[in-house]
Each structure stands twice: as structure tokens, then as C-alpha cells.
N, C-alpha and C positions, 0 to 999 in steps of 0.2 A: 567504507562507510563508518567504521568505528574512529578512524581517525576523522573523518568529517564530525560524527556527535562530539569525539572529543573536543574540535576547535571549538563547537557551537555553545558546548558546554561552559568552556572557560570564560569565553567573549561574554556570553548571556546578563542582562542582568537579573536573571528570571532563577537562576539555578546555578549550584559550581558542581564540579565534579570534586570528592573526596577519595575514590579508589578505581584502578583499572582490574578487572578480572581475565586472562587468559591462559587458556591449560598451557599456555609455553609462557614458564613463568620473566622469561629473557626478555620477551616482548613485553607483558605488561608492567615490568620494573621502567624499561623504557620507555614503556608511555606515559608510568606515571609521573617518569622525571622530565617527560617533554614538556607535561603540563604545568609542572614546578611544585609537584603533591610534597608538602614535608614529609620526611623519612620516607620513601619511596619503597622500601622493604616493607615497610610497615602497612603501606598504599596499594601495595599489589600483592596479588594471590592465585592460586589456578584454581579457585572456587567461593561460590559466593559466600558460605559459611565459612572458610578462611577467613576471607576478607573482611569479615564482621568481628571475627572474634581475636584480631589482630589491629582494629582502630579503637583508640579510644571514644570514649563515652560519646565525648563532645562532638567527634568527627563520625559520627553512625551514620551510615546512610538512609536518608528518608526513601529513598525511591532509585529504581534498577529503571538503567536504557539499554534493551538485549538488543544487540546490535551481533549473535550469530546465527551460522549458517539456520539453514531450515529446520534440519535433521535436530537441532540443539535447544529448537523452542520448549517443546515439552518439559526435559527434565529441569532447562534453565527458569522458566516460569514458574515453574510446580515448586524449585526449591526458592524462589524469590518470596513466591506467596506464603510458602511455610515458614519464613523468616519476617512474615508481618509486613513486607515490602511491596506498594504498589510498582505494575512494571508498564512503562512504553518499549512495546515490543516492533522492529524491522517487521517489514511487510515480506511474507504471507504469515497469516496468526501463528500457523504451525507446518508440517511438510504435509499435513492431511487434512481433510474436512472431520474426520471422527478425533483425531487430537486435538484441533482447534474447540470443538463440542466436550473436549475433557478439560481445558485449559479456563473455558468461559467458565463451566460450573466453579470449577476447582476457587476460581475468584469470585464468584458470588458469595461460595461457603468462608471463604476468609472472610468477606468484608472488604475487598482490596480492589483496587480499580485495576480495571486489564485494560489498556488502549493501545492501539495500532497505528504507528506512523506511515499512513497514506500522503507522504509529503506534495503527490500530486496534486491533491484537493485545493492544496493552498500556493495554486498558480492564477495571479491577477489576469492573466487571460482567458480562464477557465471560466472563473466569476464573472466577470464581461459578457463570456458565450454564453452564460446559463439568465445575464438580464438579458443580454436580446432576444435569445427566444423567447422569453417569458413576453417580453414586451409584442413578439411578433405573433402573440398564439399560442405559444407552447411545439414545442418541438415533437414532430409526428417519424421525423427521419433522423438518427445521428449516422454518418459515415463514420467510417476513425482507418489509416492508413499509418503504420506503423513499419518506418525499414530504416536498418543498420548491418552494418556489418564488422560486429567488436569481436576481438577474441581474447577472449577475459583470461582463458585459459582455469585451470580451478574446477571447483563444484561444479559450478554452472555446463561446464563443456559435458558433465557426463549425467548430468539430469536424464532425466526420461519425457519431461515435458519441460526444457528451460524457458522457450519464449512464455508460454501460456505459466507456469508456474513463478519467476521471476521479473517478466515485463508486463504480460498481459496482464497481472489484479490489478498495477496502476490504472492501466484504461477502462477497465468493468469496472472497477469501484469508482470512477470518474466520471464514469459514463452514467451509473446510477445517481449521482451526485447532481448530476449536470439535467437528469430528464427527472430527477425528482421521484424516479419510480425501482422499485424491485423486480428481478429477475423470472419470468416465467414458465421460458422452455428457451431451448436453442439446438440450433440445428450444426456441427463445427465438421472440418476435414482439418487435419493438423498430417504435415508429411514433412519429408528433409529432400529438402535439393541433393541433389548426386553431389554437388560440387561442396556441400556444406562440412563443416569442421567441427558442426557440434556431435555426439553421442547419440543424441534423442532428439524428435522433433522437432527442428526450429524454425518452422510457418505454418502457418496455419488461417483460418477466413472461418468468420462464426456471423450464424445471424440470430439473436437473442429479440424473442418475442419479450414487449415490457409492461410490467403493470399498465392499464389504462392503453394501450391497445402499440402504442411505439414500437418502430424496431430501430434496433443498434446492431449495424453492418461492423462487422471488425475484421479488419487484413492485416495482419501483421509478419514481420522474419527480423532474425537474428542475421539471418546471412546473403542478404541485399548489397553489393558493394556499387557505390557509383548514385548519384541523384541522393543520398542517403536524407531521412525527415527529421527536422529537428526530436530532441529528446522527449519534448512534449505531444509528439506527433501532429497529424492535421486531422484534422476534423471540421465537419459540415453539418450543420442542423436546416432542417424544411421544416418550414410551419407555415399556418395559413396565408399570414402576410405578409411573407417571405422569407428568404435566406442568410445564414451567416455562416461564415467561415473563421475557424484558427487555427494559423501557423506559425508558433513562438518566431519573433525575427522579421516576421512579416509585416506588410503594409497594416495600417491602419493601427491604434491605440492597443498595445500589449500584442497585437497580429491579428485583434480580430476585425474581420471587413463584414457588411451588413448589407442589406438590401432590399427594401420593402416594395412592395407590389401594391400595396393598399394602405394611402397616408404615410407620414412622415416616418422615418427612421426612428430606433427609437435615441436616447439623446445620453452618451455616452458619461454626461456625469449623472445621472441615476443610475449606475452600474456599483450595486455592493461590490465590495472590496473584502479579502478573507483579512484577519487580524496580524496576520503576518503570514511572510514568503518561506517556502519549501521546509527543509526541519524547524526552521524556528515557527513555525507556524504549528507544527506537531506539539513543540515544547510548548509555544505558548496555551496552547487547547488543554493539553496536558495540566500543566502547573494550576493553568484557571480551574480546572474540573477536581485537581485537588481540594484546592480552597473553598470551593463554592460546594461542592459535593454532589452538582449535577452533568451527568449522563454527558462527554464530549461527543462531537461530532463520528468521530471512528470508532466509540465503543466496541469492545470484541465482541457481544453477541450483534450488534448492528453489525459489525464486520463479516458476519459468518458466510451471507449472501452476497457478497464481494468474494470469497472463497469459494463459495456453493457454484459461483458461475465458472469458474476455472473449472472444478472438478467434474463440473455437469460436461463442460466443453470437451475435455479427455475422454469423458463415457462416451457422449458424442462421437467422438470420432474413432473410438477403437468398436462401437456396434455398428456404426453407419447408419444412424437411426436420430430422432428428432428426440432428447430427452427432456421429464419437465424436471426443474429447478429442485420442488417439491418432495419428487422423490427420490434426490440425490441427498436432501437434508435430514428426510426421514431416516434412510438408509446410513447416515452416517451417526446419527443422533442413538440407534439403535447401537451401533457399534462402539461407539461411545458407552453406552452403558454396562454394554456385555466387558468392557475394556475395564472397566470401572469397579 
């Protein structure tokens, strides 16, 4: 992923990249000369305070893309913000619901924008599914069926929750995007196939009760080999006047196929469109919400509940009990302050 922001970075016309940060300072000398940063020593650092205080004036960085592991949100963000630096931070905010609740204040009391690249959000077929429903009623059902079977090998292999902590926020936060609503309660089993190669849990099935009365079915595994779903997964929406389906790849405009039960379809160029595709669509939201100075779409405290739903899900499933959303955020919010 760092190497992805860095392409996007350079291509952009929206943003350049001026320095790579990594504690293996090998690597980020060599990124920064993949990207062609003058004096590369000078470009790279194993800390963001290095990094500043080895560029010149002119080349300061306005704004940090943390692009590591989970584990590295918190003190990577906390020293971004105390450096005056707004950050686009990888998805999930933080490794916890009570550090992402330390992260958000932490950037109110700067002054500094905190946003989340959900570069889900910004799939043209996602927007599509979310006009047809609108058009068909509003969506009362989301299905979402999620299965691969990658072995990343790294972090991820020895998580405690990888699929729900690493794939699933895209789909809850997508899911809330897509029904327009906030998390309520949810009811999750999350277990590991005998045959699986991850450390910790990697499947699981949740049903998330939603604002305004919706549920959002969710099936997903890391360790599905065979039929595997595209990246963006499938997904079905029910609503009054009927049904639609996405399947990135699939039939119909961007995969999504429709079906009305009551008057016409709805009509395929009325379907918003996000301002741009996958990261660049993160930078774009980004950079505008710089300028403009309002609130982007994945704000971190808007994000918290895209987080809250992961976390509620793992409570879920390690009590075997229906948890509500509410008092996973209470609970963490507290913790956060006791932390604080």
C-alpha cells in the first residue's frame, strides 16, 4: 500500500510527495529515489520529526499519508498532529476503538484534519447500487458475500481478528455509505476453518441491525479457495420496488444488474458518480477538504462507527450474545479518556 500511495502520489495532479518515512531507513532512501525526491538522504528518515527537520523550508511537508501497520496509527498520528500536519490515515483509524477515540480528539485540539482512506467508497459501482436503491425505495436488505483466499503472509497472518479487522471495515463502512444509515446492534460468529493459515479468526457472518430499521447480512473469509469474489465483493439490496445486485466484473454497468417489480427501472445515467476512483478518490476528498475546510466524507469521528462496527462484531462473537453498537462506543470513549 505504501508503494501504491507513493505511485499515486507522484502521477497526482492534486499533491507530490516531498519525503518517505520508514524505521528501515534502506527502504525509505529507496523510495525516495524510486520517486526521483532530490537528495534522497535528505528525503528520507526513520521518523516524521527527522524528516522535517532535514528538508528544507521550501520542501516542508503540508500533510502526512500513514500508510502503516495498525499497531503504528496512534503514535504515527499523534506525532503528525504535534508537527502541525494534517494526516490521511490507511484504514482502520487505529488497532482499537479507544485509540481511534484518542486520535480523533487529539486532532480536534490541533486544529488538524484526521481522515481515513475508505478507498472503498469511491467504487463507481457502489454509487450505482446506492442510486438504485434509492430509486427502488430505499434498501430494507443488504446481503454482502465476501471470499478469497490470499496469504499475505506478515501482520495480517497473525492478527487476532484479520478478516473483521483488515477486510471487513471496507464493507461496514460501505455498507453504512451505501444504506445511508449508522450501526445499531449486531449479532457476529467469527471462527477459523481447520484448514486455515491464518493465526486468528478469518470468517465470520454478522447481522447488523441499522438505523431506520435495515439489516446488513455480512459473510465473509480470508480462507475460501476456489469460486473466489471479486475484491469488491457481491452484494444485493431488497427494497419495495425491487432488487439489485454488485458484482465488480459483472454484467450490467460497473456489475450492477437491477430489477423492478413496480414501474420502470431506475435509469442508469441518474446514478451519482464519486469524484474519483479508489485512492485517488481518498486524495481527492482529502486535498478538497483541505482547501475548503469542510468536514470530508470519512472524517475520523464520522469514521468511528465504521470502527465501532468491527469492534462491536469481535465482542459479538467472543460473548455469543447480540451487542448494541452504543455501548461498544461508550465503552471505548471511556477508555479513551482514562488513557488520556
Amino acid at each position: 500500500m505504501g508503494r501504491a500511495w507513493a505511485r499515486l502520489l507522484k502521477e497526482s495532479p492534486l499533491a507530490e510527495p516531498v519525503g518517505v518515512v520508514d524505521l528501515d531507513t534502506d527502504a525509505a532512501r529507496a523510495a525516495a529515489e524510486e520517486l526521483g525526491l532530490p537528495d534522497p538522504d535528505a528525503s528520507s528518515a526513520p521518523s516524521l520529526t527527522a524528516l522535517v527537520d532535514r528538508l528544507p523550508a521550501e520542501r516542508r511537508p503540508e500533510a502526512v499519508v500513514d500508510v502503516t501497520v495498525p499497531v503504528a496509527h496512534l503514535p504515527v498520528t499523534l506525532e503528525a498532529l504535534g508537527l502541525g500536519l494534517p494526516v490521511l490515515g490507511e484504514k482502520p483509524l487505529a488497532a482499537s476503538l479507544a485509540e481511534a477515540h484518542r486520535l480523533v480528539r487529539a486532532a480536534e485540539e490541533a486544529g488538524q484534519l484526521f481522515m481515513v482512506s475508505q478507498n472503498r467508497r469511491y467504487k463507481r459501482g457502489l454509487w450505482r447500487l446506492k442510486s438504485r436503491a434509492g430509486a427502488l425505495g430505499g434498501a430494507g436488505i443488504l446481503l454482502h458475500e465476501f471470499s478469497k483466499a490470499i496469504h499475505f503472509g506478515g501482520f495480517r497472518e497473525t492478527m487476532a481478528h484479520p478478516l473483521l479487522s483488515d477486510m471487513a471495515i471496507h464493507n461496514f463502512d460501505a455498507a453504512r455509505f451505501l444504506l445511508d444509515a449508522d450501526p445499531v446492534a449486531v449479532y457476529c460468529e467469527e471462527y477459523n476453518p481447520e484448514w486455515s493459515w491464518f493465526g486468528g479468526d478469518a470468517a465470520c457472518t454478522a447481522i447488523f441491525e441499522m438505523s431506520g430499521g435495515a439489516r446488513f447480512v455480512y459473510t465473509g473469509s480470508w480462507c475460501s479457495p476456489g469460486l473466489e469474489t471479486p475484491w469488491d465483493s457481491r452484494w444485493r439490496v431488497s427494497a419495495p420496488r425491487g432488487s439489485a445486485v454488485w458484482c465488480d466484473g459483472g454484467p450490467g454497468e460497473d456489475g450492477v444488474v437491477t430489477e423492478a417489480v413496480e414501474g420502470a427501472a431506475p435509469d442508469p445515467a441518474a446514478d451519482a458518480l464519486p469524484p474519483d476512483v479508489d485512492l485517488a478518490g481518498s486524495l481527492s476528498d482529502f486535498v478538497a477538504a483541505l482547501r475548503s475546510g469542510e468536514a470530508p466524507m470519512t472524517a475520523a469521528r464520522d469514521n468511528l462507527l465504521s470502527l465501532a462496527m468491527v469492534e462491536a462484531a469481535a465482542e459479538s462473537a467472543g460473548r455469543g450474545a447480540r451487542v448494541r453498537i452504543a455501548e461498544t462506543v461508550e465503552s471505548a470513549a471511556a477508555e479513551a479518556a482514562a488513557a488520556a
